[in-house]
C-alpha positions as CSV (number, residue, x, y, z in Angstrom):
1,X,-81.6,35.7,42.7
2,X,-79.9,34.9,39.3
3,X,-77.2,36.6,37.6
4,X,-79.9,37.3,34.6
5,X,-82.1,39.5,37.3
6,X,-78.3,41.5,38.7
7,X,-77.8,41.8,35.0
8,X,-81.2,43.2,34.3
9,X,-81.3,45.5,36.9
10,X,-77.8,46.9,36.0
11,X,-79.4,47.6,32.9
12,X,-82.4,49.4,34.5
13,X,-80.3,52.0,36.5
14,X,-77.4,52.3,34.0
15,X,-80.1,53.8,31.5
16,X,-82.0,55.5,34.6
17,X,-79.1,57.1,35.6
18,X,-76.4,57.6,33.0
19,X,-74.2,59.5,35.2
20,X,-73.6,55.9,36.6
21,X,-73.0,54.2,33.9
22,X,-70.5,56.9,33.0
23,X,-66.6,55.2,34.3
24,X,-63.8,57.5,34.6
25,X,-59.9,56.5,35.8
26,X,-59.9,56.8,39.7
27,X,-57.9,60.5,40.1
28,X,-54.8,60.4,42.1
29,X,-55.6,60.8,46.0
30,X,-54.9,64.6,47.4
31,X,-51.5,64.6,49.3
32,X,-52.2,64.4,53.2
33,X,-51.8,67.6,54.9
34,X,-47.7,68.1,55.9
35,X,-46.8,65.7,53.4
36,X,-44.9,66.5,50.1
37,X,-43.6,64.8,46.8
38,X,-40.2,62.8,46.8
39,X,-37.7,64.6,45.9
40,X,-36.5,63.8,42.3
41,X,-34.7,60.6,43.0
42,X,-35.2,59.9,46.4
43,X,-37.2,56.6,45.9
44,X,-33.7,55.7,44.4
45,X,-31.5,56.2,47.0
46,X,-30.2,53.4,48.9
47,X,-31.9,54.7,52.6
48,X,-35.7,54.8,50.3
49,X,-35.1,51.4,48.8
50,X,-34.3,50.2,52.7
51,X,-37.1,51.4,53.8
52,X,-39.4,50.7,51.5
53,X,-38.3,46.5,52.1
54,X,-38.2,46.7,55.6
55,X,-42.1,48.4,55.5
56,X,-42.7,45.4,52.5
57,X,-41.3,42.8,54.7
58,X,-43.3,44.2,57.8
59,X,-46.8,44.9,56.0
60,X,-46.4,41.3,54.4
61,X,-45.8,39.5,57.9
62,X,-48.6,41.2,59.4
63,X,-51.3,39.6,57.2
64,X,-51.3,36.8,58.7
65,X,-54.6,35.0,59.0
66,X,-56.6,35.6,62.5
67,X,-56.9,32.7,64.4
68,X,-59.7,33.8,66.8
69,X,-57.4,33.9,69.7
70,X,-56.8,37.3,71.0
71,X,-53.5,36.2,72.7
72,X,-52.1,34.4,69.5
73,X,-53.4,37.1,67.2
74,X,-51.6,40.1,69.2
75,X,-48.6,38.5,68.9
76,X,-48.5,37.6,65.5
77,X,-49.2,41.4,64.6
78,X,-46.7,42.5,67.1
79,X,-44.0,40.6,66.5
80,X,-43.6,41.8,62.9
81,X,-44.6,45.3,63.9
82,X,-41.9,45.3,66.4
83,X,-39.5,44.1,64.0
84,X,-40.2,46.3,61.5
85,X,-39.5,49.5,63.7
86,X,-36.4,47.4,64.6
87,X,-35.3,47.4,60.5
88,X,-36.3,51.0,60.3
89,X,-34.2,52.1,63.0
90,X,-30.9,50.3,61.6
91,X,-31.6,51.9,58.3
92,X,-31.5,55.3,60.7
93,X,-28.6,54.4,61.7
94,X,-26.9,53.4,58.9
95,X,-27.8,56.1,56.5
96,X,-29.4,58.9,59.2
97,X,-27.0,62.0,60.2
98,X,-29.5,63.8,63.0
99,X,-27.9,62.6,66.3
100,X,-31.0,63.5,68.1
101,X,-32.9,60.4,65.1
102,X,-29.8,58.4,65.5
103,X,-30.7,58.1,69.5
104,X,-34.0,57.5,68.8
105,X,-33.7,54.8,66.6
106,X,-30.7,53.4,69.2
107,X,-33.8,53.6,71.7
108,X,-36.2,51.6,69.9
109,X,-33.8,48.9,69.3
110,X,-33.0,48.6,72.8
111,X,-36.8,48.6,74.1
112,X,-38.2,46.6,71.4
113,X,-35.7,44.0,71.2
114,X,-36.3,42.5,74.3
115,X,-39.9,42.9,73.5
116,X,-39.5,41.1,70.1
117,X,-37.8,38.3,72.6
118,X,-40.5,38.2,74.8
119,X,-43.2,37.7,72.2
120,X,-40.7,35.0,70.4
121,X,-40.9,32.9,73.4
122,X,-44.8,33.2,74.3
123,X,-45.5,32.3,70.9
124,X,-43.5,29.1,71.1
125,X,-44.8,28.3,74.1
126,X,-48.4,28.7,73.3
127,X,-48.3,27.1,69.1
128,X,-51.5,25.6,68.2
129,X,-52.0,22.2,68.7
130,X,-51.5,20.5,65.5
């Protein structure tokens, strides 16, 4: 089919059915239940703007393409993942006052780490032939 016939038959149901013609701005999605509005400022502060580019650098990494390889593909999600929680928890403990947070984050370093390591040197091991 032709772009003349998608065009046409826009045309049909647009006049059909105006209410679908009709466009409106998207409204701003409903807050999830719990969660609240920043606090005036808060994207500002320096713990926000750290975690906001640890979650940027994480969510970037993670795209990466899928190679069809289940092994590969794990840990090409993982490893950023990992490393992300890693970021987030020195941002913890950098900026964080809760000591019972502050251990938390210590333990998630010290589990994932080694994790992170592990991954590191499957993946080398197992790089696609080029």
């Amino acid at each position: 089919m032709n772009t003349t016939f998608y065009a046409a038959l826009l045309l049909v149901a647009a006049t059909s059915f105006p209410a679908i013609a009709q466009t409106t701005a998207p409204e701003a999605p409903a807050p999830m239940a719990g969660m609240t509005m920043p606090a005036a400022g808060a994207e500002a502060s320096p713990s926000s703007k750290a975690f906001k580019a640890a979650d940027e650098k994480m969510m970037h990494r993670m795209t990466a393409p899928m190679s069809g390889d289940a092994d590969r593909d794990f840990v090409a999600g993982m490893l950023p993942h990992h490393q992300g929680a890693v970021d987030m928890a020195k941002v913890e403990l950098q900026y964080g006052k809760d000591p019972a947070m502050r251990r938390l984050a210590t333990a998630i370093i010290k589990a994932q780490g080694p994790e992170i390591a592990q991954m590191a040197a499957w993946q080398a091991k197992h790089r696609p032939a080029q």
